[in-house]
Backbone as numpy.savetxt, mean C-alpha at the origin, in Angstrom:
# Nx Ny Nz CAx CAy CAz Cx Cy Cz
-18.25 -7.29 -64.66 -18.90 -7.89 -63.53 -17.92 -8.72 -62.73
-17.07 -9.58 -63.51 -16.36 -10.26 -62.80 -15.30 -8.98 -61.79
-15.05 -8.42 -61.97 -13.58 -7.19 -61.42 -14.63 -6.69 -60.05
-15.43 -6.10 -60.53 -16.64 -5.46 -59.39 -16.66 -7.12 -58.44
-17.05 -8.33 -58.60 -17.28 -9.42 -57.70 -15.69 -9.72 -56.88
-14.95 -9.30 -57.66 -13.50 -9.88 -57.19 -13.12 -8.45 -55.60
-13.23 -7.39 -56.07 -13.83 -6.22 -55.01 -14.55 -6.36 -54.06
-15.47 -6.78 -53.90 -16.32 -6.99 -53.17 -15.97 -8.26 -52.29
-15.06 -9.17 -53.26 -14.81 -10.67 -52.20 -13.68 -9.92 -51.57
-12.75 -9.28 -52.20 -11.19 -9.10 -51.43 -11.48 -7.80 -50.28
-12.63 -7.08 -50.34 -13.23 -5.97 -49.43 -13.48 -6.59 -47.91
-14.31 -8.15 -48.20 -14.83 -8.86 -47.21 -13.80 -9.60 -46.96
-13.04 -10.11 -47.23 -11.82 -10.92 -46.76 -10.68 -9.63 -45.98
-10.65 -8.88 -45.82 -9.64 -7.59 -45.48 -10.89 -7.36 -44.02
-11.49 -7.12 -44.34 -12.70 -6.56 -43.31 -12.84 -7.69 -42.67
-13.17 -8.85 -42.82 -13.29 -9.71 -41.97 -11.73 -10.23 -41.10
-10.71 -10.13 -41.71 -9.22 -10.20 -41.34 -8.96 -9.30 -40.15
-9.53 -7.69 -40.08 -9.25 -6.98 -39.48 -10.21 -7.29 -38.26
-11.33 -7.26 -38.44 -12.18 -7.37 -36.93 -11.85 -9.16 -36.37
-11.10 -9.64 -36.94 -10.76 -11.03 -36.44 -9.15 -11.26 -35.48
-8.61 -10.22 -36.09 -7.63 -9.93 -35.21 -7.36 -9.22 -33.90
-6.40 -9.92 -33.18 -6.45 -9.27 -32.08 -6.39 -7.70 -31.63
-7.01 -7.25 -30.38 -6.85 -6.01 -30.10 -4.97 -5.60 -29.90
-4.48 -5.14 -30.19 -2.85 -4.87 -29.70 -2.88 -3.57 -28.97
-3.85 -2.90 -29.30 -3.67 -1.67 -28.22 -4.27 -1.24 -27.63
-4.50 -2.13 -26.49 -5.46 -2.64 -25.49 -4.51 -1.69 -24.40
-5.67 -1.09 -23.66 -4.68 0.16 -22.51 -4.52 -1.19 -21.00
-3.38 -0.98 -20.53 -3.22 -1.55 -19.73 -3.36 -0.36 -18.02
-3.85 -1.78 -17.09 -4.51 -1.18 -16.10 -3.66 -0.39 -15.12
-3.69 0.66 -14.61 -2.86 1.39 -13.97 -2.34 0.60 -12.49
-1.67 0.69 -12.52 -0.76 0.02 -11.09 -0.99 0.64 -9.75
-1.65 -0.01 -8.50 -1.52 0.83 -7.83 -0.10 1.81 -7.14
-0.10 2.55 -6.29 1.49 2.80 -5.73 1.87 1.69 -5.17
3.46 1.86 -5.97 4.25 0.63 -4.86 4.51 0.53 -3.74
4.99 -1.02 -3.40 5.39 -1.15 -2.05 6.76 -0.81 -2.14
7.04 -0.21 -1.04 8.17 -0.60 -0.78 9.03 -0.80 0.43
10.06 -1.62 0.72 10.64 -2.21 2.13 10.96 -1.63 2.88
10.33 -1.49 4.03 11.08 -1.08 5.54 10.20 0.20 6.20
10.38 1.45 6.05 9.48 2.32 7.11 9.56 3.63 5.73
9.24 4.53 5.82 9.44 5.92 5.48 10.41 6.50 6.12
11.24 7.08 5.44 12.10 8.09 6.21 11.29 9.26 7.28
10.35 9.85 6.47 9.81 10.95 7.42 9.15 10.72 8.57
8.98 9.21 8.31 8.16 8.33 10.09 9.05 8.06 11.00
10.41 8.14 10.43 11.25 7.46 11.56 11.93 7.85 12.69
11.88 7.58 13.85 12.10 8.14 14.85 11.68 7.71 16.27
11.33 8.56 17.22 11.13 8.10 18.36 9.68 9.27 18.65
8.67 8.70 19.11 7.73 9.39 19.22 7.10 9.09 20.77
6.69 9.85 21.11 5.56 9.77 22.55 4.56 10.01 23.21
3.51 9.46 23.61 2.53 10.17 23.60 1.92 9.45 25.38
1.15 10.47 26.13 0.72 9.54 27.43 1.85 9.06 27.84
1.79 7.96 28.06 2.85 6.49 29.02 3.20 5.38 27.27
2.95 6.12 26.35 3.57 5.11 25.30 4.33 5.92 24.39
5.22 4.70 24.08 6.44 5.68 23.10 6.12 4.31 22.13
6.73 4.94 20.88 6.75 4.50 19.54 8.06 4.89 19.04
8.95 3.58 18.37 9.88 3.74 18.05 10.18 3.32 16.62
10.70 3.89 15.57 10.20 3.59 14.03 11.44 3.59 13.52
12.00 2.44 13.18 13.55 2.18 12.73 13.28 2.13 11.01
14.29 1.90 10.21 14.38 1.83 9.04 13.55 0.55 8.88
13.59 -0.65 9.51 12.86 -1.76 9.48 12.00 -2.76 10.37
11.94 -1.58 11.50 10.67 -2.04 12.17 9.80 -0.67 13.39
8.90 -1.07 13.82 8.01 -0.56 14.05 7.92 -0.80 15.49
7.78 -0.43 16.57 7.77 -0.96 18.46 7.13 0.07 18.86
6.14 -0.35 19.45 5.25 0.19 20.69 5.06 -0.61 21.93
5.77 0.50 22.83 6.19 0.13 24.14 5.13 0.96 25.23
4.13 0.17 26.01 3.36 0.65 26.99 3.58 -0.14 28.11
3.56 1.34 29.59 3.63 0.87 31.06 3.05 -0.10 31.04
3.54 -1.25 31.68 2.64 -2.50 31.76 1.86 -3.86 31.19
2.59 -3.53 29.89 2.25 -3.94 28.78 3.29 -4.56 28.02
3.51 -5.90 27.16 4.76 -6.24 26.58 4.82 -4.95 25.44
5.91 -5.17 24.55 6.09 -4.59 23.41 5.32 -4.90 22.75
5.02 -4.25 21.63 4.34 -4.55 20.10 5.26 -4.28 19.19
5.63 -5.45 18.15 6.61 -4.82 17.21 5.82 -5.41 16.23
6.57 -4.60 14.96 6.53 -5.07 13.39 7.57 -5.31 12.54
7.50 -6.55 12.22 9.18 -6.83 11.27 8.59 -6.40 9.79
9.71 -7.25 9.41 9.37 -7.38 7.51 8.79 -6.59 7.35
8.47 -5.12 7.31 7.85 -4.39 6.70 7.81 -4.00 5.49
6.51 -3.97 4.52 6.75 -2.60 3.57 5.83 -1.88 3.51
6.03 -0.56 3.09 4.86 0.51 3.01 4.72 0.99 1.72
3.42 1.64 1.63 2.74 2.40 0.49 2.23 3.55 0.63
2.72 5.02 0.02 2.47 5.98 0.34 0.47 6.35 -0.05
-0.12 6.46 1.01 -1.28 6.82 0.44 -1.51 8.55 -0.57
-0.98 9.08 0.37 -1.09 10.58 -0.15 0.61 11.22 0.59
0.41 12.55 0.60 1.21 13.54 1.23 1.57 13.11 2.57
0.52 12.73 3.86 0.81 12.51 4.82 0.24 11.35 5.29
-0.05 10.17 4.41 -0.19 9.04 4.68 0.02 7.87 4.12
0.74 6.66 5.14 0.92 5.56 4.73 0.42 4.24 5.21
0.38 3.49 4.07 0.03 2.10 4.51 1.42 1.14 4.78
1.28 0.65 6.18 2.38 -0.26 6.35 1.58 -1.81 7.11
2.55 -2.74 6.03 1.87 -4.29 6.29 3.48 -5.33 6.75
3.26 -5.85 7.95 4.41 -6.73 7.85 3.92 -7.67 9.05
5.13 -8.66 10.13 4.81 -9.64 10.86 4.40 -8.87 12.06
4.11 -9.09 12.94 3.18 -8.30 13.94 3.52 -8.95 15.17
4.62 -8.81 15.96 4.99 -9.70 17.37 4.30 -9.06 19.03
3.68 -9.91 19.42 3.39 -9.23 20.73 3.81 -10.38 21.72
4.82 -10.79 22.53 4.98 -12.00 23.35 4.92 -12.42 22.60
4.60 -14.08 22.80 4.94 -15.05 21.99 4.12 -14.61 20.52
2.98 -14.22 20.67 2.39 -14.11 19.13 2.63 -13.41 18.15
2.92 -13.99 16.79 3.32 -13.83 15.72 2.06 -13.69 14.90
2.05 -12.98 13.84 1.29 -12.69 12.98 1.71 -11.94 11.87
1.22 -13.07 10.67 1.93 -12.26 8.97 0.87 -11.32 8.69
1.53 -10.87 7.68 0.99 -9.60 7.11 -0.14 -8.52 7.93
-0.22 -8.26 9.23 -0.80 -7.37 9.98 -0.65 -5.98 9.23
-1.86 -5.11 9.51 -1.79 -3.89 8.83 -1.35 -2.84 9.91
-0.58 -1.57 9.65 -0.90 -0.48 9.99 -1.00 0.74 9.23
-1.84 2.10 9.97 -1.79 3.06 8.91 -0.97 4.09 9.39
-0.79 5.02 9.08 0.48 6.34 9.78 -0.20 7.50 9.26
-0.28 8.31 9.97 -0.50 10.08 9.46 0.37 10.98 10.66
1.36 11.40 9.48 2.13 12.63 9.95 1.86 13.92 9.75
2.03 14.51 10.41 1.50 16.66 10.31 2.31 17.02 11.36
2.77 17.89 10.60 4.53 18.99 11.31 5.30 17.71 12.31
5.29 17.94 13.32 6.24 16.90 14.46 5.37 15.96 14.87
3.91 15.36 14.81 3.29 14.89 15.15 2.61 13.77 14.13
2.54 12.65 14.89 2.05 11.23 14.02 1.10 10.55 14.68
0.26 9.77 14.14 -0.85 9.41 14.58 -1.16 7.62 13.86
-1.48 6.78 14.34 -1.63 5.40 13.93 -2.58 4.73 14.56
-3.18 3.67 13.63 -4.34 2.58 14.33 -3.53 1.06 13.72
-3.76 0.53 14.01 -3.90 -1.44 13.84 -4.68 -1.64 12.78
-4.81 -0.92 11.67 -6.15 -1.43 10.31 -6.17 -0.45 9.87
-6.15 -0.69 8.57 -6.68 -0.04 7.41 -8.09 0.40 7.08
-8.57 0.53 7.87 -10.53 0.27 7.46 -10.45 1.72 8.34
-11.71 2.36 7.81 -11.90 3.33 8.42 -12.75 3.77 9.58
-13.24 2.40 10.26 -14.50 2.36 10.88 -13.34 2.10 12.36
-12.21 1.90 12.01 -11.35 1.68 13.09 -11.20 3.33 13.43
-10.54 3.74 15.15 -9.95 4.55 15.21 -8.63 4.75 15.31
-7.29 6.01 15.09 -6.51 6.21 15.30 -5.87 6.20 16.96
-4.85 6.03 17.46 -4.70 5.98 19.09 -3.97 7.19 19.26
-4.68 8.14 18.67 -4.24 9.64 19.58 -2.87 10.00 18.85
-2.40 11.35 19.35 -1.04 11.90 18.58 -0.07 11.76 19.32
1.40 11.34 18.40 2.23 11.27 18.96 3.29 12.50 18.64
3.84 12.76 19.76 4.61 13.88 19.83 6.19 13.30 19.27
7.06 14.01 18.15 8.68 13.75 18.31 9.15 14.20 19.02
């Protein structure tokens, strides 16, 4: 009796040891895609569309309309959404106004690119731009 009681205590002391310890192989949460600094290679360039051109350097972003100051984007970095789209967030200059982290989105197909001011989808794109 005593050997069978000594079993039964060292069963519950092991069992209780184990569900008292921590989880260690706990799945960790997937990362979204990274950022990373400056433009996409495949965006970069000089584009035109109407009376506005778009100009897409390694590290910034300018849209130039008749009549209109520039629009640029510094500090950039982007995040590839898919195949032909990206998210790009950086300072946002129009005349004097400055603005951090402003969004834009990009969709390229063959020679042609397309962009809005926001990430949200309730926004629209401003038409295609030709290389």
């Amino acid at each position: 009796m005593n050997s069978l009681h000594r079993f039964i205590l060292g069963t519950a002391a092991i069992t209780g040891l184990v569900l008292l310890m921590p989880n260690t192989t706990t799945t960790q949460p997937v990362q979204a895609a990274t950022w990373h600094h400056g433009t996409p290679k495949i965006v970069r360039g000089y584009w035109k569309h109407d009376d506005s051109i778009v100009t897409i350097t390694s590290k910034s972003f300018t849209q130039e309309r008749l009549g209109w100051p520039a629009t640029k984007f510094t500090k950039l970095r982007y995040q590839k959404v898919n195949a032909t789209t990206y998210k790009l967030k950086g300072t946002y200059h129009n005349g004097n106004l400055a603005t951090k982290n402003s969004h834009l989105k990009l969709v390229k197909k063959g020679s042609q690119l397309k962009f809005k001011y926001s990430w949200a989808s309730r926004f629209q794109y401003l038409g295609w731009y030709q290389h």
